[in-house]
Backbone bond lengths (Angstrom), bond angles and torsions (degrees), N, CA, C in turn:
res aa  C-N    CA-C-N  psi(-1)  N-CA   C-N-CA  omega(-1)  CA-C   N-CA-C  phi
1 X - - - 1.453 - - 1.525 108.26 -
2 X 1.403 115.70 125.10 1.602 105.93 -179.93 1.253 106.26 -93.61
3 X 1.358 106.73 -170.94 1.259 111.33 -167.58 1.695 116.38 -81.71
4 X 1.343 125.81 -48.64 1.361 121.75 154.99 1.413 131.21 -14.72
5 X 1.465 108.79 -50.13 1.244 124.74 172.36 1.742 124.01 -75.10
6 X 1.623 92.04 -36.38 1.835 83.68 169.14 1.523 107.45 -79.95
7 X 1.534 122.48 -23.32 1.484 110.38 172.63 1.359 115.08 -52.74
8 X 1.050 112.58 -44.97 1.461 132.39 -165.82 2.196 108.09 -63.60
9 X 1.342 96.85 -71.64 1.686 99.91 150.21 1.591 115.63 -9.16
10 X 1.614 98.19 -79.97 1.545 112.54 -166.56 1.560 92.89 -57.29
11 X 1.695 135.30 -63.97 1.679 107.31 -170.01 1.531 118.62 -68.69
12 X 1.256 112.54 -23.41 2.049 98.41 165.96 1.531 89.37 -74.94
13 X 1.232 167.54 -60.07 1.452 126.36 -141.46 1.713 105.83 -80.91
14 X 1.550 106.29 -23.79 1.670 109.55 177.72 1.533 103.32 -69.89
15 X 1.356 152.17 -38.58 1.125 151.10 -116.31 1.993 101.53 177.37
16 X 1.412 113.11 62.61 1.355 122.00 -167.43 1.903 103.54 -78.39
17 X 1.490 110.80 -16.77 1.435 81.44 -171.18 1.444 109.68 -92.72
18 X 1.142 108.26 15.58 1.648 107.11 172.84 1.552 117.01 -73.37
19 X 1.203 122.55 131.81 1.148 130.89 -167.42 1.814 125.04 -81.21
20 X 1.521 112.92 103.70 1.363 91.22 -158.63 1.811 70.90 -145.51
21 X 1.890 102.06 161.23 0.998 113.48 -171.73 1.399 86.62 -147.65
22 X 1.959 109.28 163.74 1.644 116.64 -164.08 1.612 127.75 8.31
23 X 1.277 104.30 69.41 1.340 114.24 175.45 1.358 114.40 -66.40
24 X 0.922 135.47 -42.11 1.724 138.91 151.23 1.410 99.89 -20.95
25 X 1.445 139.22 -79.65 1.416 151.90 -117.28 1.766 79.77 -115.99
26 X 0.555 137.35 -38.85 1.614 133.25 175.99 1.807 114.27 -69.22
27 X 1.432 98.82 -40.48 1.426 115.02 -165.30 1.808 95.64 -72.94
28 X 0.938 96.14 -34.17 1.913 110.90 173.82 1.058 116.43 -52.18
29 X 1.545 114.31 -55.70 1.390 97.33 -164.00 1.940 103.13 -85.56
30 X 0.832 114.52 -5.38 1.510 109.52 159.78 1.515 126.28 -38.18
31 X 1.438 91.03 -84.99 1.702 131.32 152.74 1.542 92.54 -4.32
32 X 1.355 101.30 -72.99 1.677 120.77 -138.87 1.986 88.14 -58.45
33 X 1.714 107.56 -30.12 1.210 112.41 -177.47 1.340 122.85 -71.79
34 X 1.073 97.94 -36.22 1.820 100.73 -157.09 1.853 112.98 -51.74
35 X 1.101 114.50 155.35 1.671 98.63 170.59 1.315 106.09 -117.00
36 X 1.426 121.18 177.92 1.382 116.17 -149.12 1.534 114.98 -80.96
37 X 1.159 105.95 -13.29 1.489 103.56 167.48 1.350 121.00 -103.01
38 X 1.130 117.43 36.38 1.514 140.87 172.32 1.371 126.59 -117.07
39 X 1.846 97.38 113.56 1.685 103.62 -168.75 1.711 105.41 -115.10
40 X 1.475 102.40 130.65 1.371 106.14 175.64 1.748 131.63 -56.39
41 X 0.672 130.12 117.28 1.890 120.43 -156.26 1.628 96.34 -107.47
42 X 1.573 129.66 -54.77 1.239 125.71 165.35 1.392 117.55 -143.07
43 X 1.494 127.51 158.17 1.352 133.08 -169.08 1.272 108.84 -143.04
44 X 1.602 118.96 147.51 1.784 131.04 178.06 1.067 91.48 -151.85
45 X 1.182 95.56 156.02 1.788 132.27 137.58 1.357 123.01 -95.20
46 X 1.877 89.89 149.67 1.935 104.47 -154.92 1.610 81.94 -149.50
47 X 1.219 105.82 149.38 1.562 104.96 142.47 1.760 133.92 -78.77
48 X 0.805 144.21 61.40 1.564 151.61 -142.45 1.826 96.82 -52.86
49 X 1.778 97.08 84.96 1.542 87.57 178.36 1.564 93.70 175.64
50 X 0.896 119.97 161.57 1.781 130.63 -178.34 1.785 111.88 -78.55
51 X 1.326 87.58 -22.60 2.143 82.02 -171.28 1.408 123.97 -103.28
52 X 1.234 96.21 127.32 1.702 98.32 176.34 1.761 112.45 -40.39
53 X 1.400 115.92 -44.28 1.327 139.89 -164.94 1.618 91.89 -62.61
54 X 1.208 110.28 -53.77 1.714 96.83 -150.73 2.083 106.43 -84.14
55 X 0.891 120.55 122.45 1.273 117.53 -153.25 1.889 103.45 -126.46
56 X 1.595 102.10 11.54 1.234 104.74 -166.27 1.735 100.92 -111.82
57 X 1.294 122.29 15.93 1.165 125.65 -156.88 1.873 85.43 -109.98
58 X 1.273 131.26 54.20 1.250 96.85 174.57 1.350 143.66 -110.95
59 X 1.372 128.28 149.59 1.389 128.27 -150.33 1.341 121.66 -112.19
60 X 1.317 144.47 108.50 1.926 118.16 150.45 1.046 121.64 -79.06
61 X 1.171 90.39 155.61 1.655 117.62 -165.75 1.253 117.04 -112.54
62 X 1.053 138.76 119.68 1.819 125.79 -179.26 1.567 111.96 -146.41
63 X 1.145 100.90 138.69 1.265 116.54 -169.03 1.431 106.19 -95.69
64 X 1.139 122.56 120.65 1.672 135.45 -178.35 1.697 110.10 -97.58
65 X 1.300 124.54 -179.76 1.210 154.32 -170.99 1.483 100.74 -90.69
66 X 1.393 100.54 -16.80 1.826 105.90 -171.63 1.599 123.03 -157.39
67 X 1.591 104.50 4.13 1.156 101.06 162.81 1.503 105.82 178.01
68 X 1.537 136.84 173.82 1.539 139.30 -177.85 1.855 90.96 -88.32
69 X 0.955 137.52 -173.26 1.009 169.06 -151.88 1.625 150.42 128.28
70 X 1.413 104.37 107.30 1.738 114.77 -150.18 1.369 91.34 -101.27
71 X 1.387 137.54 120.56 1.554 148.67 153.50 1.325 113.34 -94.74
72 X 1.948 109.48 136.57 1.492 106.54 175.23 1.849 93.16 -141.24
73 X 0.981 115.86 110.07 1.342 140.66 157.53 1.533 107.72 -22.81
74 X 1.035 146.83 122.37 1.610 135.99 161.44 1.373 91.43 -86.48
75 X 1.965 95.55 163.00 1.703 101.78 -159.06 1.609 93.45 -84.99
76 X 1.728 117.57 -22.12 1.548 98.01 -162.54 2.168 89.15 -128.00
77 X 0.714 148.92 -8.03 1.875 139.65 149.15 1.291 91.65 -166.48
78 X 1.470 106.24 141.83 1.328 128.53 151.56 1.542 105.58 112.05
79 X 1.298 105.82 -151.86 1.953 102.90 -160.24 1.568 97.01 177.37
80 X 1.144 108.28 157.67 1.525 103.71 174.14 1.361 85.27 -143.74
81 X 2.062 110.36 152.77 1.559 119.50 -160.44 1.594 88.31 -147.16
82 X 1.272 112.52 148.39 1.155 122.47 -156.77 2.137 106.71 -135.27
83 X 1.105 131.66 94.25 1.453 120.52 -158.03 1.745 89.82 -114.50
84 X 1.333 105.94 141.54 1.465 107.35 -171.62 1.769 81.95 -144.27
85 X 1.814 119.28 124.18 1.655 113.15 -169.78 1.242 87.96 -118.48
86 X 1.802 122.01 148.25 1.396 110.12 169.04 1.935 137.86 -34.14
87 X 1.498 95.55 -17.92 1.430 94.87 -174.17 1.596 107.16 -75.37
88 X 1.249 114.32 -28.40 1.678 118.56 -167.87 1.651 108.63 -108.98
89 X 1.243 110.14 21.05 1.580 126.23 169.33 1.583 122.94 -100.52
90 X 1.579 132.01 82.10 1.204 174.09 -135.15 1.541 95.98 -94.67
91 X 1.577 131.28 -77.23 1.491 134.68 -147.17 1.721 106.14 -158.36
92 X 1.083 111.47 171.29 1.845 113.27 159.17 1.649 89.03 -175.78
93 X 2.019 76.80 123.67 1.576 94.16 167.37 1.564 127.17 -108.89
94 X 0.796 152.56 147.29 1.177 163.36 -156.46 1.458 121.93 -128.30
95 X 1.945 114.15 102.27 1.331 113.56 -162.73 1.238 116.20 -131.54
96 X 1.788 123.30 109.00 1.411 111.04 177.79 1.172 133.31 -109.08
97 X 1.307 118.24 149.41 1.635 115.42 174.20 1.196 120.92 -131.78
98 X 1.493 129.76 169.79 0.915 155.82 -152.84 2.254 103.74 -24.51
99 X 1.429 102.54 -57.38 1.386 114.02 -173.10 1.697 91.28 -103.52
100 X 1.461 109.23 -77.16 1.519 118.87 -164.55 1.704 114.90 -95.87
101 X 1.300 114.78 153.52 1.627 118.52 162.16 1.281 113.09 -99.36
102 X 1.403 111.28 -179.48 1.609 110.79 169.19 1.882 90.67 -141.64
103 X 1.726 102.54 173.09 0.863 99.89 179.82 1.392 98.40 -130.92
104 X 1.086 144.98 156.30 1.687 156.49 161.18 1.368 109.98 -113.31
105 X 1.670 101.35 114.35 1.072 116.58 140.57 1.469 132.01 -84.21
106 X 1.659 115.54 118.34 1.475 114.61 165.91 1.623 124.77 -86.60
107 X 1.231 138.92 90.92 1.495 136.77 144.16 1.006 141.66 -27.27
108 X 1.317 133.66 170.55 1.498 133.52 165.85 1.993 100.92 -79.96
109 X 1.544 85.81 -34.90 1.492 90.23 -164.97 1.837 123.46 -94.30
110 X 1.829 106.83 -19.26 1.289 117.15 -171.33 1.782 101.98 -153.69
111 X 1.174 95.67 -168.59 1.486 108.85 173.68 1.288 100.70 -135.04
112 X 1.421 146.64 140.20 1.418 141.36 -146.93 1.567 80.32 -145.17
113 X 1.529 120.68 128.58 1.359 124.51 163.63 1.806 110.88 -120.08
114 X 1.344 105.11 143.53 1.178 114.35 -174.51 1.491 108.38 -133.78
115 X 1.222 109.85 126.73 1.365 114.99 179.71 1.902 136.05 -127.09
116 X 0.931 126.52 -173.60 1.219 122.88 -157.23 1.648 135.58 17.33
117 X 0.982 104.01 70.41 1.170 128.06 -178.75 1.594 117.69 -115.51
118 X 1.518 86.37 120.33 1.468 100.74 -176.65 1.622 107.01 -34.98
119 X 1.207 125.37 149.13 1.317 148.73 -174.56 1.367 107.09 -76.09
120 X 1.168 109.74 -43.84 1.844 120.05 164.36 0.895 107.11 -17.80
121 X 1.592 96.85 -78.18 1.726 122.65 -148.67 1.136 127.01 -75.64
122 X 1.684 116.61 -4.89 1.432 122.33 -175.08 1.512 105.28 -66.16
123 X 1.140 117.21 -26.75 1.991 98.13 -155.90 1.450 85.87 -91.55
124 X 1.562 128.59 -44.79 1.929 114.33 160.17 1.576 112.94 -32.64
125 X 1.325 112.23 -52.06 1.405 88.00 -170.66 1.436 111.79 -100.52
126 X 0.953 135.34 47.49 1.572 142.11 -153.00 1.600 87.39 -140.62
127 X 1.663 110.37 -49.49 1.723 113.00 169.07 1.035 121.01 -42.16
128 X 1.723 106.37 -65.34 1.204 125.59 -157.19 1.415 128.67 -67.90
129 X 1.480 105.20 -34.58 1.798 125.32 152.86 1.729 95.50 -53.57
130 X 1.297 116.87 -88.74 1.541 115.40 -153.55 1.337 118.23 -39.12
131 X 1.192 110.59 -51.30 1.300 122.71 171.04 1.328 119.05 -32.88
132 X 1.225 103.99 -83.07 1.663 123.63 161.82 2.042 106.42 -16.80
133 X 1.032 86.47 -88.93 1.293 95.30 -175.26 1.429 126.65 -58.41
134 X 1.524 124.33 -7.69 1.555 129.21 173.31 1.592 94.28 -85.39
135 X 1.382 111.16 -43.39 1.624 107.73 178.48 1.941 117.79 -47.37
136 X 1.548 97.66 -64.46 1.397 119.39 175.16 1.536 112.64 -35.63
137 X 1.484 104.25 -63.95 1.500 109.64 179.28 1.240 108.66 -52.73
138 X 1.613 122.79 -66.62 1.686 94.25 178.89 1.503 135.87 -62.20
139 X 1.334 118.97 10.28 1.318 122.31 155.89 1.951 118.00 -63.67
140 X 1.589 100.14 -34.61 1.622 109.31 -169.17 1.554 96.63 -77.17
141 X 1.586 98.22 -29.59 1.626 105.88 -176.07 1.591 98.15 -55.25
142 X 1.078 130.88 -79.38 1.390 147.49 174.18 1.820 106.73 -18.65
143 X 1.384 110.68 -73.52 1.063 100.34 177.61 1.570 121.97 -61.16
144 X 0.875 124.88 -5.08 1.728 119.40 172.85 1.065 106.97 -72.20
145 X 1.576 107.13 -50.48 2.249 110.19 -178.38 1.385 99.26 -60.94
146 X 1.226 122.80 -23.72 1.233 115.14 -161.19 1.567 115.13 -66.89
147 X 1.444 104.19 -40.57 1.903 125.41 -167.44 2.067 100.56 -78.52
148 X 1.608 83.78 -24.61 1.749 93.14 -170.47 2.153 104.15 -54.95
């Protein structure tokens, strides 16, 4: 069991009504990403998609030492991988309703939507992004004075 996947475990058993399907096969293609000097810090499940309705879209999410990365398994070959690095990380919004929230990611390059997610778990993972990434950025901050 890697580690993606036991992160992943721990937020469905903390936060069960979030909607996530083959977390194993999702948690993989993460894994399959990471490089070796890359440590997982936190992980969820989202549906990677705008609709309450569509519930078959599902994604992990894991937060690295060096970048976000969302993996979704296709049911019959292939996978789609998603790398978002502090430099091309723009905004994150945070949206709840009635049962589930979603979260938005803004890019340089996309808008990343994530959905059904327990209502709980948004302000954890609403932390755990910002955080991350206010830290990161002032590292890029640093290196700019640095070249100056």
């Amino acid at each position: 069991m890697g580690t993606v996947y036991k992160k992943v475990l721990e937020f469905k058993e903390k936060y069960p009504f979030t909607i996530g399907w083959r977390l194993d096969k999702n948690s993989s293609v993460v894994e399959k990403h990471l490089n070796p000097d890359e440590e997982v810090l936190y992980a969820f499940i989202a549906q990677k998609n705008d609709s309450p309705f569509n519930i078959w879209g599902s994604a992990v999410v894991a937060l690295t030492n060096k970048r976000i990365l969302i993996g979704r398994k296709r049911v019959v070959i292939g996978y789609f991988l998603n790398s978002i690095t502090p430099d091309l990380f723009n905004d994150l919004k945070v949206s709840s309703g009635i049962l589930w929230g979603k979260v938005y990611i803004d890019t340089v390059k996309e808008f990343v939507t994530l959905s059904n997610i327990s209502k709980d778990a948004l302000t954890e993972i609403e932390t755990e992004i910002t955080s991350y990434m206010m830290r990161e950025k002032q590292k890029y901050g640093l290196r700019d004075e640095e070249r100056d």
